[in-house]
Structure formats: C-alpha cells, structure tokens
N, C-alpha and C positions, 0 to 999 in steps of 0.2 A: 456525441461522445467527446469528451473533454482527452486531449493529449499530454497537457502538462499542468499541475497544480503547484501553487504558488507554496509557498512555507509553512504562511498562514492558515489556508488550506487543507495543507497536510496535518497543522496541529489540531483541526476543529475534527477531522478523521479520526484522529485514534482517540477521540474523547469518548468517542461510540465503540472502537475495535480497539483493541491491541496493534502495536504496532508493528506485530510479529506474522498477524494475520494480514497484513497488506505489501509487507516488503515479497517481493519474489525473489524467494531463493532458488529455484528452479530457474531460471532464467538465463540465458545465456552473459546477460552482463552481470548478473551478480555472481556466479561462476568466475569470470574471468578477476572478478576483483575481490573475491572473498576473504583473503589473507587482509586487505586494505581494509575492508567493510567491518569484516567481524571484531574489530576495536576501536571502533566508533561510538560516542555516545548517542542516543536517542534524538539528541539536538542536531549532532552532526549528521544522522542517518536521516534526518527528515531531510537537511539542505540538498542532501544528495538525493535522494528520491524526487526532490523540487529542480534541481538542474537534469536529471536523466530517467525520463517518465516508464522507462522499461526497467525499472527497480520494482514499480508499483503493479500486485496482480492483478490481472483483468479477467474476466471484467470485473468493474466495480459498482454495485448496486447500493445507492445511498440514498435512504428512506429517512423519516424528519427523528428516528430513536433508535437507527442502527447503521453501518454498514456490513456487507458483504462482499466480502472479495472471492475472487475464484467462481468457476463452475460449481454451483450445489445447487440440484432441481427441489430438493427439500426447503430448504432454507427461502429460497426463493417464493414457493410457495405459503411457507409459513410468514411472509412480511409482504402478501401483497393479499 
C-alpha cells in the first residue's frame, strides 16, 4: 500500500477518475479544513493531497484503465 503520492502521481490519477472521486471529503482532515480546501483550484487541490495523503480516499484500487477509490464490492468486481 502506497502512503503518499507524489503530484505527478496525483495528475496521472484523475486522468482515469475525477478528481472529486478521490479527494476525501468525509475525512477528518478535510473536515477540519474545508472552508480552506473548497477554493482551491484543482492544481492546488492535488499539492495538497500530495503533502497530506489522508485527503486521498482509501482504498484506492488502480488498474492500467481505471481507478477506484472507496469501498465498492461491485466495482471491484467489475475491473478485476
């Protein structure tokens, strides 16, 4: 399991997902700073998910034409 992803990373992720589908907004850190977070551009929103990896939801399941964030026993199914 991978803890922290670099920028780079992060940009090669939402070429597959949205980038809405991986930030965690449930999360206790994004909670605490969502006034901060929610005017953020996309560019900004990835550095920060690149410095503080509990931005990003888990798990994350990344296959060579998708990812998958979050718990879904379907989804999971349907890409393996």
């Amino acid at each position: 399991m991978k803890d922290h992803f670099s920028l780079e990373e992060l940009k090669e992720l939402i070429k597959k997902t949205p980038l809405e589908q991986i930030l965690n907004k449930k999360g206790v850190v994004y909670k605490a700073r969502r006034e901060e977070l929610e005017g953020l551009s996309e560019e900004e929103l990835l550095n920060e998910m690149a410095k503080e990896p509990k931005l990003i939801r888990r798990p994350l399941i990344i296959t060579e034409d998708q990812v998958i964030a979050g718990y879904d026993e379907n989804k999971y199914k349907d890409a393996l």
